[in-house]
KOLLO-535216 format. One line per field, with one value per residue (C-alpha): residue number from 1; x, y, z; residue in three letters. Coordinates in nm, 3 decimals. Each point is the difference from the previous one (the first is absolute). Layout:
# KOLLO-535216
nukol = c(NUM  ...)
east = c(X  ...)
north = c(Y  ...)
up = c(Z  ...)
tise = c(ALA  ...)
# end
This chain:
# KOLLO-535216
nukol = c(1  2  3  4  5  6  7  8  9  10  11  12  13  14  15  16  17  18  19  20  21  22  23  24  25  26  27  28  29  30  31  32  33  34  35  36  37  38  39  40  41  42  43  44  45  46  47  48  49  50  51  52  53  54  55  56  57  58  59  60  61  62  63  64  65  66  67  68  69  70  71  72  73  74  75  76  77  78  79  80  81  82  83  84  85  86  87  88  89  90  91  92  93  94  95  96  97  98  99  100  101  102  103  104  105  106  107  108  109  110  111  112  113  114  115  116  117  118  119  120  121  122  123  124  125  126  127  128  129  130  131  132  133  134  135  136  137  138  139  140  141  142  143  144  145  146  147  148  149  150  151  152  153  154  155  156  157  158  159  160  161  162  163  164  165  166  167  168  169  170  171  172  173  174  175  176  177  178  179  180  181  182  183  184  185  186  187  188  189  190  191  192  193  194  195  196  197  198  199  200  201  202  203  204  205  206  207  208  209  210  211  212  213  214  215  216  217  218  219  220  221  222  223  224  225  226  227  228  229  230  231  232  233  234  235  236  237  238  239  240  241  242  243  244  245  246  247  248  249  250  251  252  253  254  255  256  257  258  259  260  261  262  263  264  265  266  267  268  269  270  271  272  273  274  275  276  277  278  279  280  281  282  283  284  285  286  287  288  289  290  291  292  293  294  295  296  297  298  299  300  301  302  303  304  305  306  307  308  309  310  311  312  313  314  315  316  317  318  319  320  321  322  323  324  325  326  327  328  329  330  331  332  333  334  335  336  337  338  339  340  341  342  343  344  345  346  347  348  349  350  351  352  353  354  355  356  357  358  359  360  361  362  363  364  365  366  367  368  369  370  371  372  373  374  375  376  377  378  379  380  381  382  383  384  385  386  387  388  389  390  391  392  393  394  395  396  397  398  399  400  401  402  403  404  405  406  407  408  409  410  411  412  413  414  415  416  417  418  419  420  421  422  423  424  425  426  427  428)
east = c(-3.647  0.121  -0.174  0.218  0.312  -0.055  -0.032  0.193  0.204  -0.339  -0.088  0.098  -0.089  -0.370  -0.005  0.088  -0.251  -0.288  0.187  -0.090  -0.334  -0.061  0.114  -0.168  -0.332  0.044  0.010  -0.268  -0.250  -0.337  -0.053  -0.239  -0.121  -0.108  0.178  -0.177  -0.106  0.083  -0.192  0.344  0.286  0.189  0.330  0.017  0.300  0.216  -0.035  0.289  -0.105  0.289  -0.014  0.029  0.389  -0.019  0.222  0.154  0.161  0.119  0.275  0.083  0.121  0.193  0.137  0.093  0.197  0.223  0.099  0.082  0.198  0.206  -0.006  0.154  0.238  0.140  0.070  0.174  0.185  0.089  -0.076  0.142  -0.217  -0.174  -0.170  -0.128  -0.153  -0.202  -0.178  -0.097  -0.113  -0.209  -0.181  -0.055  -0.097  -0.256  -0.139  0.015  -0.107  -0.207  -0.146  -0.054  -0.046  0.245  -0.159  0.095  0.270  0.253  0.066  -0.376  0.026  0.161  -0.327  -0.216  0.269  0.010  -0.373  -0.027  0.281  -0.185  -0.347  -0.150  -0.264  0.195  0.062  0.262  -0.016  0.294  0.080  0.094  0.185  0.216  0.053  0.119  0.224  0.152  0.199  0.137  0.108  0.197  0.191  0.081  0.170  0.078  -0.003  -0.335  -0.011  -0.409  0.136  0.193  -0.219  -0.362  -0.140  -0.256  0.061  0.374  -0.003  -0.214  0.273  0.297  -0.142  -0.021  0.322  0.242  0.224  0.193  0.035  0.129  -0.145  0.218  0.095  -0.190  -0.293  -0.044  0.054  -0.291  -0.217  0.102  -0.151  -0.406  -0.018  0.058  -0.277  -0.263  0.060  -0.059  -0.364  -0.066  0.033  -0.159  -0.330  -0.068  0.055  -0.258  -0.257  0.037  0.148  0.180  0.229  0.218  -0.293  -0.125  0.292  0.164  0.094  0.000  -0.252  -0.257  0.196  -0.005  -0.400  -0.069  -0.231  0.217  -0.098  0.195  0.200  0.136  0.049  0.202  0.191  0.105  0.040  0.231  0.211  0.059  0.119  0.219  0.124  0.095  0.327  -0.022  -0.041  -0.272  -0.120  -0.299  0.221  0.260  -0.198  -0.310  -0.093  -0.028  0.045  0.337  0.118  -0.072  0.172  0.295  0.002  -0.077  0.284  0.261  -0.002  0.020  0.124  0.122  -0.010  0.073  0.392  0.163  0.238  0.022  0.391  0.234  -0.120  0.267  -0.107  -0.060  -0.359  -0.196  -0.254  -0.011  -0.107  -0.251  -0.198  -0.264  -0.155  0.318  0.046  0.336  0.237  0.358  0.315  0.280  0.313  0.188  -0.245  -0.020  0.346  0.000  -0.050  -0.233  -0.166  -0.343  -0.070  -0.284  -0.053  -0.098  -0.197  -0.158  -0.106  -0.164  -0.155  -0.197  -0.013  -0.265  -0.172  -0.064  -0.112  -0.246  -0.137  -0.062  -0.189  -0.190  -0.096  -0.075  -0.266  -0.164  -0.036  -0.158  -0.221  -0.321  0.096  0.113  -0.339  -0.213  0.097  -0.235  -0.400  -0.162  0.221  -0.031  -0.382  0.060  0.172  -0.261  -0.276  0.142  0.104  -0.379  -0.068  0.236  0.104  -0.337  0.217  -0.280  0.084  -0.081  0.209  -0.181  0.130  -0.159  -0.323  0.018  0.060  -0.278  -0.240  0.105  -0.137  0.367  0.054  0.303  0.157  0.039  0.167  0.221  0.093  0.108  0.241  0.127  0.107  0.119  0.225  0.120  0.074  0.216  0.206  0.014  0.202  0.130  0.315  0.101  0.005  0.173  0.263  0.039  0.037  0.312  0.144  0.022  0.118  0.284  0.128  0.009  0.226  0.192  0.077  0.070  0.283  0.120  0.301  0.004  0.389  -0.081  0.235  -0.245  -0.311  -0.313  -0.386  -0.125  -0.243  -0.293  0.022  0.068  -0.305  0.164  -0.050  0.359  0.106  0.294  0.060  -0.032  0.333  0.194  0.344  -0.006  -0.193  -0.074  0.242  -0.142)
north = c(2.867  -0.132  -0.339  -0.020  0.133  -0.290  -0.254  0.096  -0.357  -0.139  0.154  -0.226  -0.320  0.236  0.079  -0.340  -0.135  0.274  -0.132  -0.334  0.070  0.160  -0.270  -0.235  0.205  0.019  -0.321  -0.073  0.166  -0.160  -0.038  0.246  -0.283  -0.388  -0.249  -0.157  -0.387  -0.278  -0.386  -0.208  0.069  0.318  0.096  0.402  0.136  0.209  0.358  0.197  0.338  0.225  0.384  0.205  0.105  0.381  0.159  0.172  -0.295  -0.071  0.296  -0.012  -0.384  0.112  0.255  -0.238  -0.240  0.253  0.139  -0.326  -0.081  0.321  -0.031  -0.346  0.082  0.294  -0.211  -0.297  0.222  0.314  -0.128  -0.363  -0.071  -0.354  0.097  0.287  -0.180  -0.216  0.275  0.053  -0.386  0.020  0.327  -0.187  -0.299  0.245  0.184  -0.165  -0.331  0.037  0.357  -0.029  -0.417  -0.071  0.188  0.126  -0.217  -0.008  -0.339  -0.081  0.323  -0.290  -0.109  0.326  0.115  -0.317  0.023  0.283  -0.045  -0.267  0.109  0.317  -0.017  0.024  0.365  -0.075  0.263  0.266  -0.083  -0.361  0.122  0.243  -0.278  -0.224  0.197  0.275  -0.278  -0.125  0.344  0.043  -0.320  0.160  0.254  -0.163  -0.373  -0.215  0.262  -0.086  -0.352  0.162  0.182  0.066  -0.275  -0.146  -0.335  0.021  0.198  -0.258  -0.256  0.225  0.096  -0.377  -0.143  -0.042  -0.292  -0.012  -0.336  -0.010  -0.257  -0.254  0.213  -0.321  0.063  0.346  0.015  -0.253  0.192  0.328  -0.147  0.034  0.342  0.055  -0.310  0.181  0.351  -0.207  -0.174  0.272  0.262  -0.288  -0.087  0.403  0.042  -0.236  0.113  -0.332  0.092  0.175  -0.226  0.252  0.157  -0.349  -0.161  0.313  -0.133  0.336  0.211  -0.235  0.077  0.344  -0.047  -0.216  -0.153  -0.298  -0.374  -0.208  -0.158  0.307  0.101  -0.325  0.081  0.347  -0.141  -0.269  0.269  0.234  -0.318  -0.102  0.359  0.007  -0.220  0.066  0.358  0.178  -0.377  0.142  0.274  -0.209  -0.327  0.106  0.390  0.068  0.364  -0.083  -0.106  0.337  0.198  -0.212  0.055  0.373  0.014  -0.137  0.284  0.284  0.310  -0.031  -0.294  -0.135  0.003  -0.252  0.207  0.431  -0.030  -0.262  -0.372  -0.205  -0.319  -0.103  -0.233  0.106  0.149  -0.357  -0.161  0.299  -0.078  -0.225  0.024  -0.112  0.334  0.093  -0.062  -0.147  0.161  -0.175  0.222  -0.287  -0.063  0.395  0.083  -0.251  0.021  -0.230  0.000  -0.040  -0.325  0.066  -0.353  -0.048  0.307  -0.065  -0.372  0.158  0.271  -0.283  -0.187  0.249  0.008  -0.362  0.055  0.276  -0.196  -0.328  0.171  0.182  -0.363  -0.149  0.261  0.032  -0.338  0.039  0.284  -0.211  -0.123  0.356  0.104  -0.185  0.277  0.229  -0.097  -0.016  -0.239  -0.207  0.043  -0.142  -0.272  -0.117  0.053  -0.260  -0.249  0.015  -0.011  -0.292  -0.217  0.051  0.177  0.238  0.371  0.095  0.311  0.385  0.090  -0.308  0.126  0.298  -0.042  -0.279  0.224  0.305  -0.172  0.057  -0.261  -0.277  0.147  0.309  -0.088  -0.215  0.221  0.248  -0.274  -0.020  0.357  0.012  -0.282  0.161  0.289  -0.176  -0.138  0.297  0.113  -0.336  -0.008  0.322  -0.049  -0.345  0.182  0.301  -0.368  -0.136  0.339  0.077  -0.317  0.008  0.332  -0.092  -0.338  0.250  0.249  -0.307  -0.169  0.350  0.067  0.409  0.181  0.183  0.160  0.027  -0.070  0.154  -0.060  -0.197  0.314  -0.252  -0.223  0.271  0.107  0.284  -0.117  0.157  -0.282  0.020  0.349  -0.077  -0.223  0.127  0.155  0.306  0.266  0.366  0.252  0.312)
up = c(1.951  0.313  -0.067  -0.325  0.188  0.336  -0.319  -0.257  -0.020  -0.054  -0.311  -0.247  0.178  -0.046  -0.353  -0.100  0.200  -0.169  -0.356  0.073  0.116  -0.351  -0.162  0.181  -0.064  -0.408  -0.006  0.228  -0.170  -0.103  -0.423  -0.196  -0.191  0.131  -0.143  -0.283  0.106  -0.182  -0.015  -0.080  0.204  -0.070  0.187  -0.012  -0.044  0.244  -0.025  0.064  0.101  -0.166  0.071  -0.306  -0.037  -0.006  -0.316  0.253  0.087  -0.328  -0.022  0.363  -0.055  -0.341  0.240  0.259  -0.255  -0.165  0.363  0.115  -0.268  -0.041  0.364  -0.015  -0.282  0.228  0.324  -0.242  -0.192  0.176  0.408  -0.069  0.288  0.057  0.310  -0.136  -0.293  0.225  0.121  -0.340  -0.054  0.359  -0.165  -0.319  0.177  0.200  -0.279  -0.344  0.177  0.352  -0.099  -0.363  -0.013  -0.238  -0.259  -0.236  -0.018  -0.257  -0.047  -0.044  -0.284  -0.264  -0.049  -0.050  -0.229  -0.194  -0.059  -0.119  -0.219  -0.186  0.071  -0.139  0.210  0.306  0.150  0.232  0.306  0.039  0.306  -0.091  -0.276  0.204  0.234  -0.255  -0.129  0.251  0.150  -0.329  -0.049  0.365  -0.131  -0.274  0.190  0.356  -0.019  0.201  0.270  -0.023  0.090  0.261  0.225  -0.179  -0.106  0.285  -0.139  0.056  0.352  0.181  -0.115  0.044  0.351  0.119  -0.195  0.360  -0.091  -0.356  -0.149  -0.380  -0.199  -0.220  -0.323  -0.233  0.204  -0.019  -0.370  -0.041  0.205  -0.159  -0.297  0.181  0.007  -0.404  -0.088  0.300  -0.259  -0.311  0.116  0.194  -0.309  -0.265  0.319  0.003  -0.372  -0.110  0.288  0.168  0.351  0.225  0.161  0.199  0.170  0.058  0.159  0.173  0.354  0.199  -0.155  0.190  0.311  -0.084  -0.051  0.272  -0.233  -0.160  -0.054  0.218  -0.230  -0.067  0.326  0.046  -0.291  0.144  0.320  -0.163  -0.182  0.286  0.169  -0.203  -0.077  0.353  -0.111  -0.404  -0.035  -0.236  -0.158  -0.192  -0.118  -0.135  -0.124  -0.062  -0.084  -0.423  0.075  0.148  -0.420  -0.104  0.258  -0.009  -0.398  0.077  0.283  -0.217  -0.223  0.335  -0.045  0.387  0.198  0.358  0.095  0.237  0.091  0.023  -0.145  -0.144  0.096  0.194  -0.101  0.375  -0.134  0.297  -0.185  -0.203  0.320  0.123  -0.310  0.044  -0.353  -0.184  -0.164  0.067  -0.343  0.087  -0.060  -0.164  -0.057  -0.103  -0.337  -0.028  -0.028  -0.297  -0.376  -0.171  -0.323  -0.054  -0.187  -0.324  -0.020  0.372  0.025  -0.374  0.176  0.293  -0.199  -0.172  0.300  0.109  -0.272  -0.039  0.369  -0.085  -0.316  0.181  0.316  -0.267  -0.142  0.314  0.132  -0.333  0.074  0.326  -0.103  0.050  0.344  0.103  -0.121  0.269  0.251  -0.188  0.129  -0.352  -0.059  0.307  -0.061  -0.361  0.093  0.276  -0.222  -0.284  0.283  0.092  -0.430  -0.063  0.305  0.206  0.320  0.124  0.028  0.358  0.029  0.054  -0.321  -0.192  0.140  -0.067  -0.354  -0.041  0.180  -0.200  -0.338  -0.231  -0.224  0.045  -0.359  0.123  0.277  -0.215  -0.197  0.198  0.229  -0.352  -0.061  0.342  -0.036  -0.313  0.222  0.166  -0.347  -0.047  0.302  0.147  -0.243  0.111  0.346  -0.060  -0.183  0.307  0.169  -0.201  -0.099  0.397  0.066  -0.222  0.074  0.385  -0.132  -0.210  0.329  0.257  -0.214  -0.150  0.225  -0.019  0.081  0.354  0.195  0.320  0.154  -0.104  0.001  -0.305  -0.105  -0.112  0.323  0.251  0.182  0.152  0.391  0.104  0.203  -0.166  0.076  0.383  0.038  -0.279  0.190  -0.239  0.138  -0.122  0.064  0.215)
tise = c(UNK  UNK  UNK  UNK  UNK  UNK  UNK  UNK  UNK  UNK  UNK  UNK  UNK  UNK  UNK  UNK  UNK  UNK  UNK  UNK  UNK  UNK  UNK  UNK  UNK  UNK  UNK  UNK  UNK  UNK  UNK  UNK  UNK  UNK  UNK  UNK  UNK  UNK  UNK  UNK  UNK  UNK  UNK  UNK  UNK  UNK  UNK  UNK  UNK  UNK  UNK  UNK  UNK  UNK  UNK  UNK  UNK  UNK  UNK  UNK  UNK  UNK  UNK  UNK  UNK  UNK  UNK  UNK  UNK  UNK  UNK  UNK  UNK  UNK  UNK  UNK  UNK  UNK  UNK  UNK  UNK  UNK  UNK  UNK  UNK  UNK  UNK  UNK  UNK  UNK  UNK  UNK  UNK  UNK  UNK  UNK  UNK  UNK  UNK  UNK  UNK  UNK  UNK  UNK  UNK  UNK  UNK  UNK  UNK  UNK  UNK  UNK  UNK  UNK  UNK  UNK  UNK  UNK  UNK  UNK  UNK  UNK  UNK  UNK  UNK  UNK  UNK  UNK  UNK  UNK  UNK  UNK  UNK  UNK  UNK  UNK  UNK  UNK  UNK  UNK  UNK  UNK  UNK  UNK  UNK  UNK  UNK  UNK  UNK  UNK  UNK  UNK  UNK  UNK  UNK  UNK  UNK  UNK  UNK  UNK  UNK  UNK  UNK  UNK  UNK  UNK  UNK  UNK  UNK  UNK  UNK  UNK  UNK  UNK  UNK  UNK  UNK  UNK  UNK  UNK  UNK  UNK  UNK  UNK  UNK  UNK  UNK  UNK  UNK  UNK  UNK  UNK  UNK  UNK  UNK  UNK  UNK  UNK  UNK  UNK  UNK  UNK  UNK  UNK  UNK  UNK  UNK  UNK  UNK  UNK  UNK  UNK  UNK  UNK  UNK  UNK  UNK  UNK  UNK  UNK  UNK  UNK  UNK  UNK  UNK  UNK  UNK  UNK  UNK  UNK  UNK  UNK  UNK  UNK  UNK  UNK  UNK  UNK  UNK  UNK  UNK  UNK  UNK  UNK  UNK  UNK  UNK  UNK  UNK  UNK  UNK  UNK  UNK  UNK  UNK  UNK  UNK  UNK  UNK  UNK  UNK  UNK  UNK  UNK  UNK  UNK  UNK  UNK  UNK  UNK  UNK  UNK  UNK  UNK  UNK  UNK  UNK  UNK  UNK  UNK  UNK  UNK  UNK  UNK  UNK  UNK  UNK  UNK  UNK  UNK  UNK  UNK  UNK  UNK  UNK  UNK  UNK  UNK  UNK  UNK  UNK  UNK  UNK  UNK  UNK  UNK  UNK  UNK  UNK  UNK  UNK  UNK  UNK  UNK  UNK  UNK  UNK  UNK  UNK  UNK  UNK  UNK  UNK  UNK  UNK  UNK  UNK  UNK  UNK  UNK  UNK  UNK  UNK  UNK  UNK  UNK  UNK  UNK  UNK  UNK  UNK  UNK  UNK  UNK  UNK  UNK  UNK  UNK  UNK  UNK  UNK  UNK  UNK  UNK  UNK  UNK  UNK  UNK  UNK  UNK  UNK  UNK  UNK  UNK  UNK  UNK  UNK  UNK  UNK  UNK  UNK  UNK  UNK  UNK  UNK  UNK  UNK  UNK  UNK  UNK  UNK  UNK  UNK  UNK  UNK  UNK  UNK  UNK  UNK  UNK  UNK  UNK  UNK  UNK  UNK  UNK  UNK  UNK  UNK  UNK  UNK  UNK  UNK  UNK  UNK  UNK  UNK  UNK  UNK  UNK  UNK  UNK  UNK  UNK  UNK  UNK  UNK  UNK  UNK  UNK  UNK  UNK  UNK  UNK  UNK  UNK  UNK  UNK)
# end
């Protein structure tokens, strides 16, 4: 006991050092079975010794999300407190990404939901469910506040975003346009059983793993980076789960506040916000009365629609193309370039299927029903595309009567920067 006592400030430097050590020994220890040998040259793959995920687990990181977010809500709402809510982001960034490795992750939940959606036989697990849509549900009621301070992905950007530079307003619109085409092939790749391109191009759940390939790495690196000066990049460019909270927040019961009491119009908040997300007042306009034209609304009505109809035509187009992501048809393809233009097949998966003794019409024929999947669910997506693009024309030349300056509920992501330098503070 006195041992422990004299060293009690070396205790933890200890028990990570006996963690490590068991690490260290799973992994080190010897196979039950020899590897089987092989005459021609055979690459094995690399094992990834994952421990079992206890069910345990499973509630405790349901439990975990809802008290961050009604934590969250709480400090935005009630504690209009920015340093307080990046507490909440460092926890987040702890748990839901170091501890738990980025999984499960909500924004990776898109595609498990969309497969089983248009797979029967997919079970998709509850937990992935519950993360998928718990948060859609808190911005029902509250606005992003999982943007705010619980998603992992978000924190490790929030945390490193220091300098603020806004980005030209033609700029951000086009890139505001990535995240809703990464939903659409994201949602089509895990419908038809083709791939999950989230999971495969996340750039921190590697970091989180310690286990990514390097061009991901690079890619993270990159983003953190340049999040340094551009706040929350990934966030705002990039993540598909972003387009349904935003669609969810826009419809919140309660939402974020710029200021506790009557705005006085004083546009600091408009330069606090580095994500663009803070809508103009314009009291001269408000105090105004002007009609609404049928004819112009009628012309962008069916604006939109053209829009939707001709995205829709263009992907259906593309279906075949698209297609190639999924590996039976990439195998297809490489086994009729062999058939017709003499290009020898060479790849693992060409072997394979040679070796395995299954017949080139087979194979064939099902590249063909898989690039009929994709007919199938190509247009749809291309209209999401158009439709999506046309309302976000419709809202940028719409000028809307305000009378002060509030968050744009869809955009806003809840950070509270503009809480920190607006001049109205709570009464106590």
């Amino acid at each position: 006991m006195n041992f422990i006592k004299k060293h009690k400030k070396y205790l933890p430097l200890i028990f990570i050092a006996v963690m490590l050590l068991l690490h260290i020994t799973a992994y080190g220890q010897p196979q039950r079975f020899p590897r089987p040998e092989f005459e021609s040259g055979y690459d094995f793959p690399i094992h990834q010794f994952l421990s079992p995920k206890a069910a345990i687990w499973n509630y405790i990181d349901v439990a975990a999300l809802i008290a961050a977010l009604l934590t969250t809500a709480w400090i935005i709402l009630k504690r209009r407190s920015r340093h307080e809510l990046l507490w909440v982001s460092t926890f987040s960034l702890a748990y839901f990404g170091f501890l738990r490795e980025g999984c499960v992750c909500a924004v990776g939940s898109i595609q498990n939901v969309s497969l089983a959606l248009f797979n029967g036989g997919y079970s998709i697990p509850v937990t992935a469910l519950l993360f998928f849509t718990i948060p859609l549900i808190a911005a029902l009621l509250f606005g992003r506040v999982f943007c705010a301070g619980v998603c992992p992905l978000g924190a490790i950007q929030e945390l490193t975003g220091f300098r603020k530079i806004k980005m030209p307003q033609k700029v951000e619109a086009a890139l505001a346009v990535l995240p809703y085409v990464y939903l659409g092939l994201a949602v089509l790749f895990a419908a038809t059983e083709s791939s999950f391109i989230i999971c495969k191009y996340d750039p921190f759940v590697g970091i989180f793993r310690v286990n990514a390939p390097l061009a991901m790495v690079i890619f993270g690196a990159l983003l953190l980076i340049v999040g340094i000066f551009i706040n929350r990049p990934y966030c705002r460019y990039l993540c598909p789960y972003g387009v349904l909270l935003s669609l969810f927040s826009r419809f919140s019961f309660k939402h974020l506040t710029i200021s506790p009491a009557e705005c006085r119009n004083c546009r600091l908040c408009e330069s606090a916000c580095p994500y663009d997300a803070v809508l103009q007042a314009d009291p001269d306009f408000a105090n105004t009365t002007e009609k609404i034209n049928p004819k112009r609304y009628s012309l962008y009505l069916a604006m939109i629609l053209v829009l939707g109809i001709a995205f829709a035509v263009i992907m259906y187009n593309a279906a075949p193309s698209l297609a190639v992501v999924n590996n039976n048809v990439k195998l297809a393809k490489e086994v009729r370039a062999e058939k017709e233009y003499g290009i020898r097949a060479v790849s693992k998966s060409a072997v394979a299927f040679y070796e395995s003794g299954s017949s080139e019409a087979e194979l064939f024929d099902l590249e063909q029903k898989i690039i009929n999947r994709f007919k199938k669910g190509a247009p749809w997506v291309g209209a999401f595309f158009g439709i999506s693009l046309g309302i976000g024309f419709f809202r940028r030349i719409t000028r809307v009567k305000r009378q002060y300056y509030e968050p744009d509920k869809g955009r806003c992501v809840s950070c509270a920067k503009c809480m920190k330098v607006c001049p109205v503070k709570i009464k106590k």
